[in-house]
RORONU-147520 format. One line per 10 residues: for each residue x, y, z of N, C-alpha, C. Coordinates in pm, whole numbers, padded with zeros to 5 digits. Example, Ala and Ser with C-alpha at 12.3 -4.5 7.8 and 13.67 -1.06 7.14 Angstrom:
2
01319,-00569,00780,01230,-00450,00780,01320,-00330,00780 ~ 01285,-00225,00708,01367,-00106,00714,01290,00003,00787
***
This chain:
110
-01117,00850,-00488,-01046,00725,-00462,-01079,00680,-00319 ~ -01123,00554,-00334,-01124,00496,-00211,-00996,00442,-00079 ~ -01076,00468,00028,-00933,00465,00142,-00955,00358,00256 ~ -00905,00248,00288,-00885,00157,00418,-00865,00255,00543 ~ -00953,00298,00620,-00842,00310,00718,-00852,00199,00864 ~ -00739,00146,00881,-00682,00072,01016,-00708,00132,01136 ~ -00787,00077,01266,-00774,00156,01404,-00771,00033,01466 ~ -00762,00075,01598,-00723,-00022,01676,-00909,00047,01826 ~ -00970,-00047,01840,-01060,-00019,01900,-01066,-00002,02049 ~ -01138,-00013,02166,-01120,-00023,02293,-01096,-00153,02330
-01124,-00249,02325,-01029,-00418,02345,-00903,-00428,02286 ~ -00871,-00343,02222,-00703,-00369,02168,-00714,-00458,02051 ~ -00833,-00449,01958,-00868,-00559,01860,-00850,-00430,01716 ~ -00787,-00491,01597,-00765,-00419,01477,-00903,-00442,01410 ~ -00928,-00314,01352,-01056,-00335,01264,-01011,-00195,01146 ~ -01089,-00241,01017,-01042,-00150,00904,-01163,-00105,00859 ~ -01199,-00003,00795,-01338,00099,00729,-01314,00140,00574 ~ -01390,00076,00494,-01370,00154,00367,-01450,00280,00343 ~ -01366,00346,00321,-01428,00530,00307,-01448,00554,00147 ~ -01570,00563,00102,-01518,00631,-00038,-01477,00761,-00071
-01461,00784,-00158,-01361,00853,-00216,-01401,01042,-00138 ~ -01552,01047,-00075,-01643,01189,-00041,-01564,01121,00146 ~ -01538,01006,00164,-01495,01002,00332,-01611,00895,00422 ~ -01703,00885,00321,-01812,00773,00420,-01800,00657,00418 ~ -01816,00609,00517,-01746,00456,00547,-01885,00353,00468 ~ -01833,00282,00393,-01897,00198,00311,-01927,00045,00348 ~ -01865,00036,00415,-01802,-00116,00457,-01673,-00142,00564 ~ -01733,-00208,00684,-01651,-00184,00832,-01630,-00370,00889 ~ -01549,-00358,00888,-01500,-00502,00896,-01524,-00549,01147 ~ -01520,-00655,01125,-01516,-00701,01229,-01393,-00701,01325
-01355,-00734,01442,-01233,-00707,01521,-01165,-00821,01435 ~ -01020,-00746,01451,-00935,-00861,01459,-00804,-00903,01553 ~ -00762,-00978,01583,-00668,-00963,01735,-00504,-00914,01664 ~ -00467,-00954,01540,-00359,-00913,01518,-00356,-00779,01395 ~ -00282,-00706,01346,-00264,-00580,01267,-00237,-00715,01137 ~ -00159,-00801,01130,-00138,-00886,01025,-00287,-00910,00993 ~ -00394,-00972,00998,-00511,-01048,01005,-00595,-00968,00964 ~ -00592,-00828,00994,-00681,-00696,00983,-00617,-00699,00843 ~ -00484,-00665,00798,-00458,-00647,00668,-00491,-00717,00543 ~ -00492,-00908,00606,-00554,-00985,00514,-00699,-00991,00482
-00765,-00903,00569,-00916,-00942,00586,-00931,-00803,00442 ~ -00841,-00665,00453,-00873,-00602,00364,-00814,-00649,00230 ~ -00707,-00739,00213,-00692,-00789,00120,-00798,-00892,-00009 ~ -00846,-00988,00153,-00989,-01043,00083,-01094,-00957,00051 ~ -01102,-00812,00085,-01229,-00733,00062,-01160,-00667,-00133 ~ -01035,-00677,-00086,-00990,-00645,-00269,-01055,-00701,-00357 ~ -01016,-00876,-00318,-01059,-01017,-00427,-01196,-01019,-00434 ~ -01272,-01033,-00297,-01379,-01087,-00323,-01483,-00958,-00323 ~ -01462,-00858,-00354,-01576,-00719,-00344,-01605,-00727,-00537 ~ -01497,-00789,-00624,-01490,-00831,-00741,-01611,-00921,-00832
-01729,-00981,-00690,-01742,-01082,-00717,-01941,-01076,-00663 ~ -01998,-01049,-00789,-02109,-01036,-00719,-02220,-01122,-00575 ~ -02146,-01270,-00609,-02223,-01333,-00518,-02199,-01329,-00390 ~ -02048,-01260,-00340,-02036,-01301,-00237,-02132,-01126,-00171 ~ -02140,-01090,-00171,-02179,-00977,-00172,-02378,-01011,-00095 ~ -02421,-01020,00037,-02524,-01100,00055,-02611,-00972,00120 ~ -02725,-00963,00063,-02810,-00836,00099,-02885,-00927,00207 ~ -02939,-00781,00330,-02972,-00804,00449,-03106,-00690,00473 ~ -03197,-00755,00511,-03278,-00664,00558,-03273,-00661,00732 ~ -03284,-00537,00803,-03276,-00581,00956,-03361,-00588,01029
-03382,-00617,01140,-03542,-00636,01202,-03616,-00508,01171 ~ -03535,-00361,01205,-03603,-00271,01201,-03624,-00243,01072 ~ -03656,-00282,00928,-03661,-00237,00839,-03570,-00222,00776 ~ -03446,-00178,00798,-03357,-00103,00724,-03270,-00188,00645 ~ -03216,-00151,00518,-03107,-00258,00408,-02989,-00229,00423 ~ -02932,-00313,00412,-02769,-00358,00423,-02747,-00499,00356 ~ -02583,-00483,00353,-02541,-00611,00329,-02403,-00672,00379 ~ -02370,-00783,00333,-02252,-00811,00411,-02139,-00867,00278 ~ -01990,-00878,00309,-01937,-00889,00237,-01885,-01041,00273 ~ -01862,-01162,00185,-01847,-01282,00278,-01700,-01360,00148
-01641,-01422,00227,-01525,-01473,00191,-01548,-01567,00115 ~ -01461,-01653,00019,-01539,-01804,-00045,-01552,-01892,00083 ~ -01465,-01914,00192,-01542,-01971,00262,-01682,-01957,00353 ~ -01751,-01841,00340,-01861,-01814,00331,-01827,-01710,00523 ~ -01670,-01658,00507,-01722,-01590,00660,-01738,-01428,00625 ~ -01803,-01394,00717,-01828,-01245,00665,-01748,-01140,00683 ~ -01636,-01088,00579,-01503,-00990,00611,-01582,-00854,00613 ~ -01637,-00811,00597,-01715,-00679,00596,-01853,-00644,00608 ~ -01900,-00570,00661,-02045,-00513,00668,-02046,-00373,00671 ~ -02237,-00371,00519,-02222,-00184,00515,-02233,-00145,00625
-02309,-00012,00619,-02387,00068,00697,-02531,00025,00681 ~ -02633,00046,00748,-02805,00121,00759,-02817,00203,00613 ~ -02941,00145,00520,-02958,00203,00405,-03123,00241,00474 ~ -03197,00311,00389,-03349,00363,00400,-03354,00263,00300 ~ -03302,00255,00156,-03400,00142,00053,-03328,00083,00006 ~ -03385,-00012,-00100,-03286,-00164,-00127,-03218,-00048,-00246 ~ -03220,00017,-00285,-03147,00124,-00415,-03033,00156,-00348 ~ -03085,00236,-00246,-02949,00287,-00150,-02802,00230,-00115 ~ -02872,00028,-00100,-02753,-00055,-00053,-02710,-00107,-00186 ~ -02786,-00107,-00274,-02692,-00173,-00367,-02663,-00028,-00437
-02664,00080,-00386,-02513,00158,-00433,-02398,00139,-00390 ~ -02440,00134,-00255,-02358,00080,-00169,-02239,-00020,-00214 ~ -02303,-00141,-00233,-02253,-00222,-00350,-02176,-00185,-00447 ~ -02190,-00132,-00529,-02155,-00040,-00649,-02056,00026,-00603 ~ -02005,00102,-00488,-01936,00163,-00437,-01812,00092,-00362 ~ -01848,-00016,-00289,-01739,-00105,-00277,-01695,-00151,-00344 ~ -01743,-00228,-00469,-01707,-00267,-00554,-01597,-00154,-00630 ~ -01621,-00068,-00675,-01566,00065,-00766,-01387,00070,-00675 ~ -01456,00111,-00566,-01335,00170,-00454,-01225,00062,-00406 ~ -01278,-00037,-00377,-01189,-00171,-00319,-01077,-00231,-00366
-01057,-00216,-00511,-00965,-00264,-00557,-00823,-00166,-00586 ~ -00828,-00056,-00598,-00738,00033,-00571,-00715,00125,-00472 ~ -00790,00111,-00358,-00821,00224,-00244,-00690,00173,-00145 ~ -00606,00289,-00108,-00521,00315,-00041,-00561,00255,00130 ~ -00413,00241,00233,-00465,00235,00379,-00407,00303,00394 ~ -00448,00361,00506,-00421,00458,00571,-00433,00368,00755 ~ -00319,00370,00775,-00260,00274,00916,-00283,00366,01058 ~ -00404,00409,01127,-00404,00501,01235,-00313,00442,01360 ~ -00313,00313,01331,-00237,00247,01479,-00094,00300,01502 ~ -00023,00301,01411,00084,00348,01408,00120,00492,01450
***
């Protein structure tokens, strides 16, 4: 089973990590300034991880695959990790998808 967990970073900005179910972070969201905002951003990673298109594969300068997770208004609530091949990230895929919709948080700020 997949797990949110909440931290609070060195700027004092909330950011959340989806771990699957083995503990590896799948998908790591951007700062956010309030703990409310951080929660909605994992809320939209519930709805829209549902949804193949929003889901936008990335190659990076150095080679390596990833992708990003993007809202209907097209902003980006999540990004994987560094894959070696395009197989790798769209497990990746596969894995957010699977985990996101029932995966627990786990609140470190508190």
């Amino acid at each position: 089973m997949g797990k949110f967990v909440i931290s609070k970073d060195a700027k004092g900005e909330f950011r959340f990590k989806l771990n699957a179910g083995n503990g590896e972070t799948i998908l790591a969201s951007e700062g956010y300034t309030t703990k409310a905002n951080c929660e909605n951003g994992i809320e939209s990673v519930r709805t829209n991880s549902q949804h193949d298109e929003r889901f936008e594969k990335k190659t990076s300068s150095n080679g390596k695959h990833y992708f990003n997770l993007k809202a209907t208004n097209g902003q980006v609530i999540g990004t994987s990790e560094m894959y070696e091949s395009t197989s790798g990230r769209d497990n990746g895929i596969a894995s957010v998808k699977s985990n996101a919709p029932a995966a627990t948080v786990d609140d470190k700020t508190v």
